[in-house]
Residue, then its C-alpha position, 0 to 999 in steps of 0.5 A: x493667244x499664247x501665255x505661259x510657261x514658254x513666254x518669252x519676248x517684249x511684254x510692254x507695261x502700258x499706263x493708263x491714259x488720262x484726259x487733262x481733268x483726271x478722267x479716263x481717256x477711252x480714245x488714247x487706250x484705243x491708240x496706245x494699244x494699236x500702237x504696241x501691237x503695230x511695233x511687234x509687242x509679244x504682251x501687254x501688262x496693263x494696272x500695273x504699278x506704273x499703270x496707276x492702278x490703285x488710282x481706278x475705282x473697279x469700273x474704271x479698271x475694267x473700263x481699261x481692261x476691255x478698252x486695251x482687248x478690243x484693240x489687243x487683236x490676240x496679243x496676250x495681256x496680262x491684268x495687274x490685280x493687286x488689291x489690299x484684299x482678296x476680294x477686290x483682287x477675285x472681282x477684278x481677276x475674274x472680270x479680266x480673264x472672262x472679258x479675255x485676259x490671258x492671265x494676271x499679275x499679283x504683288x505680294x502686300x508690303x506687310x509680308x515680312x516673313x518667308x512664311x507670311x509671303x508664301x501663305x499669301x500667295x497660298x490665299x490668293x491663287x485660291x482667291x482668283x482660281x487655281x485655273x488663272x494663270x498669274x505672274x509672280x512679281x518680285x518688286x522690292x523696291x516698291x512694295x518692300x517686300x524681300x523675296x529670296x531665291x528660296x521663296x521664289x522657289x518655293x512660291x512656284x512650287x506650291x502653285x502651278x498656277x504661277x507661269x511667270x516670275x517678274x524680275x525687279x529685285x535690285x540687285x538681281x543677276x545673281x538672282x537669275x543666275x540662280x533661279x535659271x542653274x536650279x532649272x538646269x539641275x532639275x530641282x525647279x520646273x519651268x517658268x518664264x522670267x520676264x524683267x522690268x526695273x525700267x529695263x536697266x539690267x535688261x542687257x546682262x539679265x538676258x545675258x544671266x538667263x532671262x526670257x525677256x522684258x517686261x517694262x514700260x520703257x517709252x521705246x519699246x522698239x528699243x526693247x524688241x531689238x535688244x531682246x531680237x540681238x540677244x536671241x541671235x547671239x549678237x551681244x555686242x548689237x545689243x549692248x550697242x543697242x542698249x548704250x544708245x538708249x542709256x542716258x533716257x532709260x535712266x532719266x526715265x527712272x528716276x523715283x517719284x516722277x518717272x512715270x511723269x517722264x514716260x508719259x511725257x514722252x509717250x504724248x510727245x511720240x503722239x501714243x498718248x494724246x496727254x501727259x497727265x497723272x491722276x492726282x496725287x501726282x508729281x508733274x515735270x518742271x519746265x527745265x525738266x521737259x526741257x532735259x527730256x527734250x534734249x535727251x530726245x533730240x539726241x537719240x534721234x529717230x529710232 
């Protein structure tokens, strides 16, 4: 199990499987993560925000937890561990990494507004989880309101060696990467993997700005493994091929407030998941949408 400064590849955002009334389903979490491992996956993330972590009851998060690490077969997973308070984030993060997690994920709360604010947090909660846990930084303005510069990011990475990764969400970010990647190059930043999420929707230029790879949860990871494989072996216009064909769902998939309900319905249809369901509060797909996803499908054809 490897994870670290150097990581690179597909780190897949996995949701969390749900039976039909709400309940955990133990037998889809079984499949879900033979099924990434089987595609040639580099990671797995799991409670992440799209992994309706908020939704869990602390037994239940860990119920996942080791659910996905039976299955994983040495793959590294990394935990989402964002909690309102320090403790709950301790609880689970040393649950996880001793259950074999090989790291964690912390998001800053939406109540950090200034730069100092943001980076004390960060402060408090690697003393929180252990210096020794290696976490990925996630810059997610977009869901958790929180504005990270390029100068906080610096600085967070900095002040905690702990930090081996930077989720990339912001939106617009290229120019973020461009220079995150130019104050390694000058020796005024150490190393740091970057992975990217945003539903991968910049994933063609951020690889392109620098970036080690994504960490997203598309429902075609295999769409993902190969544009990253193309752009690793220089071969853009493969990979802007590959990404143009996948375009028309990758947005459909990102649409604000029912996109997690796309991904899973897609999930379920691919036969990954045994059910489409969200625990509640949740949007559902109307009938004419399932029915544009359909057509969305149908038109991509086997992949």
């Amino acid at each position: 199990m490897s994870f670290g400064t150097d990581s690179k590849g597909v780190y897949a955002i996995a949701p969390t499987p749900f039976l039909p009334d709400g309940a955990l389903d133990a037998d889809s979490v079984a499949r879900m993560t033979g099924y990434y491992r089987q595609v040639g996956v580099d990671g797995l993330t799991i409670l992440g925000i799209m992994g309706e972590a908020p939704k869990l009851e602390p037994e239940e998060s860990m119920v996942v937890v080791r659910g996905v690490l039976r299955e994983a077969d040495g793959l590294p997973v990394i935990v989402g561990v964002s909690a309102p308070g320090l403790a709950a984030m301790r609880r689970l993060a040393q649950e996880a990494m001793a259950a074999g997690a090989a790291g964690v994920m912390i998001a800053p709360p939406s109540s950090m507004r200034t730069d100092e604010q943001i980076c004390g947090y960060y402060r408090q909660a690697v003393t929180a989880v252990g210096d020794e846990i290696p976490f990925v930084l996630q810059d997610h303005p977009t869901a958790t309101s929180v504005v990270m510069s390029n100068a906080v990011v610096r600085r967070i990475i900095e002040e905690n060696p702990s930090c081996v990764m930077l989720k990339h969400e912001d939106w617009p970010g290229l120019e973020k990467i461009s220079t995150l990647r130019r104050w390694q190059r000058e020796d005024e930043l150490r190393d740091f993997s970057i992975l990217c999420g945003n539903g991968a929707l910049f994933l063609d230029f951020e690889m392109e700005r620098g970036a080690d790879g994504a960490m997203t949860g598309y429902a075609f990871p295999e769409m993902l493994l190969a544009l990253v494989r193309e752009m690793a072996a220089g071969k853009r216009d493969a990979a802007h091929d590959v990404f143009d064909r996948h375009l028309p769902l990758l947005r459909y998939e990102h649409q604000p407030g029912v996109g997690l309900a796309v991904r899973k319905f897609i999930l379920a249809r691919r036969g990954i998941i045994a059910h489409d369901a969200l625990r509640a509060p949740a949007a559902r797909l109307s009938v004419a949408a399932m029915a544009e996803v359909g057509y969305l499908l149908e038109r991509l054809g086997p992949v």
